[in-house]
N, C-alpha and C positions, 0 to 999 in steps of 0.2 A: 258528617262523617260517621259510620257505621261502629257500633261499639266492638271493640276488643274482642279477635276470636278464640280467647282461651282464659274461660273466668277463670278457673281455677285457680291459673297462674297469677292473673290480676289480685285476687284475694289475697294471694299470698305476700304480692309484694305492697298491698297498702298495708299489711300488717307489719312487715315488717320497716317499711319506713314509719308508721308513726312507733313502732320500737327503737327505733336508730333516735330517733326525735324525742323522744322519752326524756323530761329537761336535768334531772339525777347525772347522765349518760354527759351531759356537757359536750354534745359532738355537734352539733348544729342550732342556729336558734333563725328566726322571722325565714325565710327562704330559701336559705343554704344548705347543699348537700343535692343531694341525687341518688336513685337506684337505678336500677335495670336486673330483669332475667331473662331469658330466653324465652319464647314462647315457642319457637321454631327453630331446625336447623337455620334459616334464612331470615328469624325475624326477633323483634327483642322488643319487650315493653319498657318502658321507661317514662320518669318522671317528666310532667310537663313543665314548661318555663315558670316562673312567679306563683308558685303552688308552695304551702309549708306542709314540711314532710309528717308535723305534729299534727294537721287536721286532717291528713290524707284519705280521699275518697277515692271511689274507680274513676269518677270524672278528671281526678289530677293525673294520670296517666294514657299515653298514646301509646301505640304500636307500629314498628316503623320497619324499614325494608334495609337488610343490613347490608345486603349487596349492593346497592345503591350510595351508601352510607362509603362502606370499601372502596368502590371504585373512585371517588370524590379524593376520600384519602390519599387515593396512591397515584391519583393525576397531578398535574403540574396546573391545575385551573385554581385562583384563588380569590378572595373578596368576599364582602359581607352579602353581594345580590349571589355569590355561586352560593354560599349558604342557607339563605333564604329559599331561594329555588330548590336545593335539596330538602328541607325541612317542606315544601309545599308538596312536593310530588312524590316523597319518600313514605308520606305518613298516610299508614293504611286501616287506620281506626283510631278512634278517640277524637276528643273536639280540641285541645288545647295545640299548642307549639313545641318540639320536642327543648329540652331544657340544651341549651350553648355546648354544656358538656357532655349531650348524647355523642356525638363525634368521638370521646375519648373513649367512653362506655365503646363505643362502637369498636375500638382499639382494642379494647381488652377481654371485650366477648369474640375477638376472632381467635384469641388463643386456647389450644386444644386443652382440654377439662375444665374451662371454666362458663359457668353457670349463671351468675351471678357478680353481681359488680355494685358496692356501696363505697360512697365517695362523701366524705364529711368534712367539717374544718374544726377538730377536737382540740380545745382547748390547751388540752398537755400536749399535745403531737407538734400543734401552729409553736408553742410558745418557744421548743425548737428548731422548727426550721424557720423559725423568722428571728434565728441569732448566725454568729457564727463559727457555731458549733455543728450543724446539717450534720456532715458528716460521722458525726458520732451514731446518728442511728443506722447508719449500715455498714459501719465499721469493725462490726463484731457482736457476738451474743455472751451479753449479761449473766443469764440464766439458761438450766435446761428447759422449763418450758417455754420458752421463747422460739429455737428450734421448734420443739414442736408443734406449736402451730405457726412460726413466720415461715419456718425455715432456715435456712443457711444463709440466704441473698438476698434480703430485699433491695428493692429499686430504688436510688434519689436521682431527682430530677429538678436540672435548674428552673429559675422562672422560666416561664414563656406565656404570650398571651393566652388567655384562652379561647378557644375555640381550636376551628382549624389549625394554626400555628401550632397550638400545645397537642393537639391528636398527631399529628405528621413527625414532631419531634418524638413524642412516647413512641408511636410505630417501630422508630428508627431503633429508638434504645433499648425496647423489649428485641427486637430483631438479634441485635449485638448482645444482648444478654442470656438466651438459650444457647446463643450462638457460641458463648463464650462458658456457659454452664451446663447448657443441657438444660434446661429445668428453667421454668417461668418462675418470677417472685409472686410471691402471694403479696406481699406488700408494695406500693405505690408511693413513696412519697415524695409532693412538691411542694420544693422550695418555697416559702411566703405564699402559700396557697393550703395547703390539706393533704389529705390521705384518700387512694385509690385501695380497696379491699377486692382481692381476685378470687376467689370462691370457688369451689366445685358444689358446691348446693347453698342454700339462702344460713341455713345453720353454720356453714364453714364462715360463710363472709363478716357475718355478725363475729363469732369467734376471732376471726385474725383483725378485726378492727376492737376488739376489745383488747388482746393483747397488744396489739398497737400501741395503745392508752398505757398500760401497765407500763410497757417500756419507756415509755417518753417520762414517766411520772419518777420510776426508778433511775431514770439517768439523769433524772435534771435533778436527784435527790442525792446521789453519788458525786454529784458537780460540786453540788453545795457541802459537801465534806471533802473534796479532795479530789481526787480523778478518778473518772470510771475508769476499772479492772475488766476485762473482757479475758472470759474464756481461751484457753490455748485453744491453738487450730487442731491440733488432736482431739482435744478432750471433745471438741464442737462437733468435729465427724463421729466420734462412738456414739455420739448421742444421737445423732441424726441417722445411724445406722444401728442401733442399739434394737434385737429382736422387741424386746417389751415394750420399746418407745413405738417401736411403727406400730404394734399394736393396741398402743395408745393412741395413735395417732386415725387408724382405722375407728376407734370405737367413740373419737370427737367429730366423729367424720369430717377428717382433714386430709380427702384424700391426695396422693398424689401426681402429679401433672400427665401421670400415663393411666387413670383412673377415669376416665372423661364420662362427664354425664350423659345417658342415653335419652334422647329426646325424642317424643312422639312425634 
């Protein structure tokens, strides 16, 4: 297989996964996690299967055909041999196998302004949604910088297997959730599973998975004193509309869902 046509971009995202993998960061350890960026309007690198994201080389990454990837998603064709066949004919550089949840990656780079997509299983994030309290993390915002970098909305999502099953169910939910807000979540999160990070550049994505972290640590720390307080719905909008904040928000480069990265 022919090496990846856009080193640039390749350098960048082993850098930034063995930073996600960075063991302080407590987000991933042996195998677990995944990135992706775009390297094209129609194409996207991504992590190879059974690769750890702490030793990451250019050989741990493929580059794969997203259209391909799309169309799979949104047919009615399903099994482990249709995924295989996709993963054989889709991948258009690199030696490895794209990793199970390139599919979702694939999900979440068809949405407009995003970039970048890191998917981890952090420690603070897991240790909530593998109770049954989930929905405390989308249930409202804590703090103001929460806003802004998560936003107003992030996403939960229940189990579903992974692979195919769990990309066809997220489609559906992000689908219903602009639908219902206008506006993509920057945050990702499933059930007894981890955290999808939706990025408009590799710096964004890092960012809303660190806040991530912050929230889950802050909420599981408000639990153990009493119950999380969540912001009024007023106070939540001035701040997400608040002149100073967006230009806060501009200079974290957190841009917003109608900010979309221009890609060569």
């Amino acid at each position: 297989m022919s090496t990846v046509a856009t080193p640039s971009r390749l350098a960048e995202i082993v850098e930034l996964s063995r930073t996600i993998a960075e063991p302080h960061r407590e987000l991933v350890i042996l195998a677990e996690g995944n990135t992706s960026v775009r390297s094209a309007p129609d194409r996207m690198i991504v992590k190879a299967t059974g690769s750890a994201m702490e030793l990451a080389t250019e050989r741990d990454f493929v580059e794969v055909d997203l259209d391909a990837f799309w169309r799979l998603i949104d047919s009615d064709h399903d099994g482990d041999a249709v995924v295989d066949e996709l993963f054989r004919s889709a991948t258009l550089a690199g030696a490895g196998r794209p990793s199970v949840e390139s599919l979702l990656h694939a999900v979440c780079q068809r949405v407009a302004g995003v970039d970048t997509v890191i998917h981890t299983h952090p420690t603070a994030v897991n240790a909530v949604l593998c109770s049954d309290q989930a929905e405390l993390l989308v249930e409202g915002a804590l703090f103001p910088d929460q806003i802004v970098v998560l936003g107003r909305r992030p996403m939960l999502v229940p189990y579903v297997d992974p692979g195919l099953p769990l990309a066809r169910e997220v489609n559906r939910l992000l689908v219903a959730h602009i639908d219902a807000y206008g506006e993509r979540p920057r945050a990702i999160y499933l059930r007894n599973h981890g955290l999808f990070a939706l990025g408009s550049s590799v710096q964004d994505a890092v960012q809303i998975t660190d806040m991530a972290v912050k929230c889950a640590r802050i909420l599981t720390g408000a639990s153990t004193i009493g119950a999380p307080v969540f912001l009024a719905e007023e106070s939540a909008e001035r701040i997400d509309t608040r002149p100073d904040e967006l230009l806060r928000r501009r200079m974290l480069d957190v841009a917003r869902t109608d900010v979309a990265t221009e890609l060569d």
